[in-house]
KEFI-164915 format. One record per atom (N, C-alpha, C): x, y, z; residue in one letter; atom name. Coordinates in steps of 0.05 Angstrom, whole numbers. Each point is the difference from the previous one (the first is absolute). Layout:
N
NODE  u  v  w  aa  at
NODE  X  Y  Z  A  CA $
...
***
This chain:
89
NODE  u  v  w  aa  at
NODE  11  264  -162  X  N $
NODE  -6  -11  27  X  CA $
NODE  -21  17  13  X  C $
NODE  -16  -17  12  X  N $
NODE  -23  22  18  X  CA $
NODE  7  -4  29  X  C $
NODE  -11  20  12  X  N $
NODE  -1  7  34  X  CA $
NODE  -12  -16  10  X  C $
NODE  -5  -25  -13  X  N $
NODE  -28  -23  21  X  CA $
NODE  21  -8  17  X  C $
NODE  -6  -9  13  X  N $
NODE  8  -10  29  X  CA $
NODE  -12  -24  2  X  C $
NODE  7  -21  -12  X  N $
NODE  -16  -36  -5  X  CA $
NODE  6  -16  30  X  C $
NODE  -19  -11  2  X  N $
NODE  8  -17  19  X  CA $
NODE  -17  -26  0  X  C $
NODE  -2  -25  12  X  N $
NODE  -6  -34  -12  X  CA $
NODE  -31  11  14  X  C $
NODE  -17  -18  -16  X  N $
NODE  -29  8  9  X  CA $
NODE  1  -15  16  X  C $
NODE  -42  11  14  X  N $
NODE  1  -22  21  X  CA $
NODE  -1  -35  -5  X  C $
NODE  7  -9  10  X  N $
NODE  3  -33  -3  X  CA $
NODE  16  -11  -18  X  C $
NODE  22  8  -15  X  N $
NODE  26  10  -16  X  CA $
NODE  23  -9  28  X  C $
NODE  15  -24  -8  X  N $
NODE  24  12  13  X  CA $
NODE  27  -19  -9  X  C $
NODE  28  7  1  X  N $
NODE  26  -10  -4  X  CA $
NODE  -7  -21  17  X  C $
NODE  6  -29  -12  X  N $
NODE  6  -19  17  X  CA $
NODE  30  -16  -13  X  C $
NODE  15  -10  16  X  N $
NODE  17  -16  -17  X  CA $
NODE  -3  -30  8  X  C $
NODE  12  -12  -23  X  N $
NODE  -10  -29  -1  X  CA $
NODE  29  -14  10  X  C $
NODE  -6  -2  25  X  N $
NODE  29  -26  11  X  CA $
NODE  3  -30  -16  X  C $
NODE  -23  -8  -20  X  N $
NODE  0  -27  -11  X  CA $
NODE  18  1  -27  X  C $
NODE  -7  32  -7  X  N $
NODE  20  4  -29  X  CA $
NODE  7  12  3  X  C $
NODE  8  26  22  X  N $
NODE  21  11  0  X  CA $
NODE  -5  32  -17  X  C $
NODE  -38  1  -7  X  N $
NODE  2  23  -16  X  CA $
NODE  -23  22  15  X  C $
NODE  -2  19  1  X  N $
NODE  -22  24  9  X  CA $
NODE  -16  1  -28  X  C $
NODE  -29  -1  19  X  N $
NODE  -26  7  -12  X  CA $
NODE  -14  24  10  X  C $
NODE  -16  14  -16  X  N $
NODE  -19  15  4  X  CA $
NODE  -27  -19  2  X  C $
NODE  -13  2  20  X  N $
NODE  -17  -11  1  X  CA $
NODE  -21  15  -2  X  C $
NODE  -26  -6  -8  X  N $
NODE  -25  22  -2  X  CA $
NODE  -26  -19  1  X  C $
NODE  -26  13  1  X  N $
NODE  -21  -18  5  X  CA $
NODE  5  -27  -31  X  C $
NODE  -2  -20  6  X  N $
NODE  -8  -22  -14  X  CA $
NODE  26  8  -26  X  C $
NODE  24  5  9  X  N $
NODE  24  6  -21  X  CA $
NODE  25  2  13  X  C $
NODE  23  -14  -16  X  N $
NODE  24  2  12  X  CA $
NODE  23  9  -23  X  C $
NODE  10  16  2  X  N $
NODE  20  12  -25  X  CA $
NODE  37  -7  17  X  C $
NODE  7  -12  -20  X  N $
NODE  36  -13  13  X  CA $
NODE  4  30  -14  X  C $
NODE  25  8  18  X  N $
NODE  13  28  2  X  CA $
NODE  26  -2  -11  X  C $
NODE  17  5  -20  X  N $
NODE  24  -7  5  X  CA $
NODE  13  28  26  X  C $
NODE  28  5  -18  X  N $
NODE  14  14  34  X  CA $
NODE  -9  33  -5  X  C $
NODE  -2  9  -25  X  N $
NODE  -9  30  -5  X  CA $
NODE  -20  0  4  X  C $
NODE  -21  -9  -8  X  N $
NODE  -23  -2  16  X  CA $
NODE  -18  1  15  X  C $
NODE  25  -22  21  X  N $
NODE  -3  4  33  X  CA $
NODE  2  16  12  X  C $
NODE  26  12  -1  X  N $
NODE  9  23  1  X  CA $
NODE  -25  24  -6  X  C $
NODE  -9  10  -17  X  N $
NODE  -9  20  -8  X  CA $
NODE  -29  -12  21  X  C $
NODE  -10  -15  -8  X  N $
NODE  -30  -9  28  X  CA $
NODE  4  0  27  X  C $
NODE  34  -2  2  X  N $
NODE  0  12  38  X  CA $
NODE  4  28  -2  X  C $
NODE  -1  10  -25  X  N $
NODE  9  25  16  X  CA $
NODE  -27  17  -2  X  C $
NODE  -22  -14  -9  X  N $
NODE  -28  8  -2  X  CA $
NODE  -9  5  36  X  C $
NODE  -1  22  7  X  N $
NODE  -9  -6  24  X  CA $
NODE  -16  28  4  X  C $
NODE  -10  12  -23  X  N $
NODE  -29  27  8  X  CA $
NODE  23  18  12  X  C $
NODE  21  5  2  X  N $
NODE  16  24  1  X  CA $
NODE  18  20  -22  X  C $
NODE  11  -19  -12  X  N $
NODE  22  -3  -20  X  CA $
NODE  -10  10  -28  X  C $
NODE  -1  18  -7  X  N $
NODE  -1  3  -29  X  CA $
NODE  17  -18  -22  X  C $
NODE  -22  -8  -25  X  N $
NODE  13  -10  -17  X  CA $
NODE  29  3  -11  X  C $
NODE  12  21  0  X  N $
NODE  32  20  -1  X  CA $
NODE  8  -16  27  X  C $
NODE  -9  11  12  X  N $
NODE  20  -8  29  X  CA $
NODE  6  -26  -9  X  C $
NODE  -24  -21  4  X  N $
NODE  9  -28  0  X  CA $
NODE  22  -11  -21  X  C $
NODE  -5  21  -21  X  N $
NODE  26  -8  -31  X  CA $
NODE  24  14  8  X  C $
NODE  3  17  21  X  N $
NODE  20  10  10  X  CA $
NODE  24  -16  17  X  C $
NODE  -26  -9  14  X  N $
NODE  11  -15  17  X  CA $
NODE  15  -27  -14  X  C $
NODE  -8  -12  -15  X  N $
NODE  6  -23  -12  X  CA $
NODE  14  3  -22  X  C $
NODE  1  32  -6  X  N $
NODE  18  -2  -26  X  CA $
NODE  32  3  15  X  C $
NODE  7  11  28  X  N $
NODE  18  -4  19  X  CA $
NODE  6  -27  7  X  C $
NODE  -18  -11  4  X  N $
NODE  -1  -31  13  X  CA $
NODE  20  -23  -28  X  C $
NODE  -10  6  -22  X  N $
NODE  7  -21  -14  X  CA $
NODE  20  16  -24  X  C $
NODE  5  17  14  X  N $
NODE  33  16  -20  X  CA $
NODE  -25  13  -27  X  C $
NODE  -22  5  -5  X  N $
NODE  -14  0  -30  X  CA $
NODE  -1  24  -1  X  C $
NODE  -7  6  -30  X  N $
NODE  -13  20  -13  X  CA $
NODE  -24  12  24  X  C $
NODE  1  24  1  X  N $
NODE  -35  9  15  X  CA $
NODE  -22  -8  -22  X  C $
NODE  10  19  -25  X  N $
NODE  -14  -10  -19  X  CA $
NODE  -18  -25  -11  X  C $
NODE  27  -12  3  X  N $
NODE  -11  -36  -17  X  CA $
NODE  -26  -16  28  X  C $
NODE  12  15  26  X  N $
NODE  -14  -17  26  X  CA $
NODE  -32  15  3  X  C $
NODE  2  31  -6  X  N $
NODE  -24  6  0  X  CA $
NODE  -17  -10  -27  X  C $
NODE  3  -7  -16  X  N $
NODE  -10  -9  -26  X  CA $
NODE  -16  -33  9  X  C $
NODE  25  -7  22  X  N $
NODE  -5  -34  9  X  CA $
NODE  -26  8  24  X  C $
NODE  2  12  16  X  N $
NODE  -13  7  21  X  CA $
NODE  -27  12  -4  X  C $
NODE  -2  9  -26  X  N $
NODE  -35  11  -12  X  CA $
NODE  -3  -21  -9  X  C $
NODE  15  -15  -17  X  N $
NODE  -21  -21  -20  X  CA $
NODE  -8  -21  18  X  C $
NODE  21  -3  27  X  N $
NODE  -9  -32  17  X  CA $
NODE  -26  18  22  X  C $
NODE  -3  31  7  X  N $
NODE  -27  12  10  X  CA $
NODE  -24  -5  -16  X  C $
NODE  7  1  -25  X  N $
NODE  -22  3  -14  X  CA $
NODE  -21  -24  -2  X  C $
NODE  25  -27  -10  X  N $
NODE  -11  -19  8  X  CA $
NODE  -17  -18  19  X  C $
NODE  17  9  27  X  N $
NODE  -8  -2  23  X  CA $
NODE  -33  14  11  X  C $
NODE  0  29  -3  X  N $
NODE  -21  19  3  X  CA $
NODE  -17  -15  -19  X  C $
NODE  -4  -20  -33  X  N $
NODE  -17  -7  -15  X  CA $
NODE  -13  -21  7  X  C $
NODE  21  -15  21  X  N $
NODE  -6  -24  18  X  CA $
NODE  -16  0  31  X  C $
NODE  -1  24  3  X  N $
NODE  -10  3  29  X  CA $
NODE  18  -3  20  X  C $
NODE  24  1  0  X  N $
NODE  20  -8  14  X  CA $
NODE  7  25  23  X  C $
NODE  1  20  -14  X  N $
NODE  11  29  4  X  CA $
NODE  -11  26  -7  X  C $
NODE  -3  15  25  X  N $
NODE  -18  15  -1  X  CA $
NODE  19  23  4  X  C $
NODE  -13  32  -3  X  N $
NODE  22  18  0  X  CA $
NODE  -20  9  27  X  C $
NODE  25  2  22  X  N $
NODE  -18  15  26  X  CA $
NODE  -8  30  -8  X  C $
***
């Protein structure tokens, strides 16, 4: 895990969809459906929180492994950061 501190770029943001019932990441000219770990881990993106912290937090939240959640929480950054989505403050 690294010390970045990610948070949604500019024009990046959580919206949820009241027609289906699901949250999106929305970004310039792109929309990615979130399931609930996901979501989870993209609110807790907010340029404060270290990557640890945020797997900390959520590995409390959902009874898990720290382990297995920080493993979930780099690979869905990584993706994200490859997408323009998420930037490390």
């Amino acid at each position: 895990m690294t010390t970045a501190k990610p948070r949604l770029r500019a024009g990046a943001k959580l919206k949820h969809d009241r027609h289906t019932d699901r949250w999106l990441l929305l970004g310039p000219e792109r929309a990615l459906d979130l399931g609930e770990t996901a979501r989870a881990i993209v609110e807790l993106c907010d340029g404060v929180r270290t990557e640890s912290e945020i797997a900390k937090v959520l590995a409390q939240r959902f009874d898990a492994p720290t382990a297995k959640i920080e493993d979930d929480v780099a690979r869905l950054l990584t993706e994200l950061r490859a997408k323009c989505l998420v930037e490390d403050a």
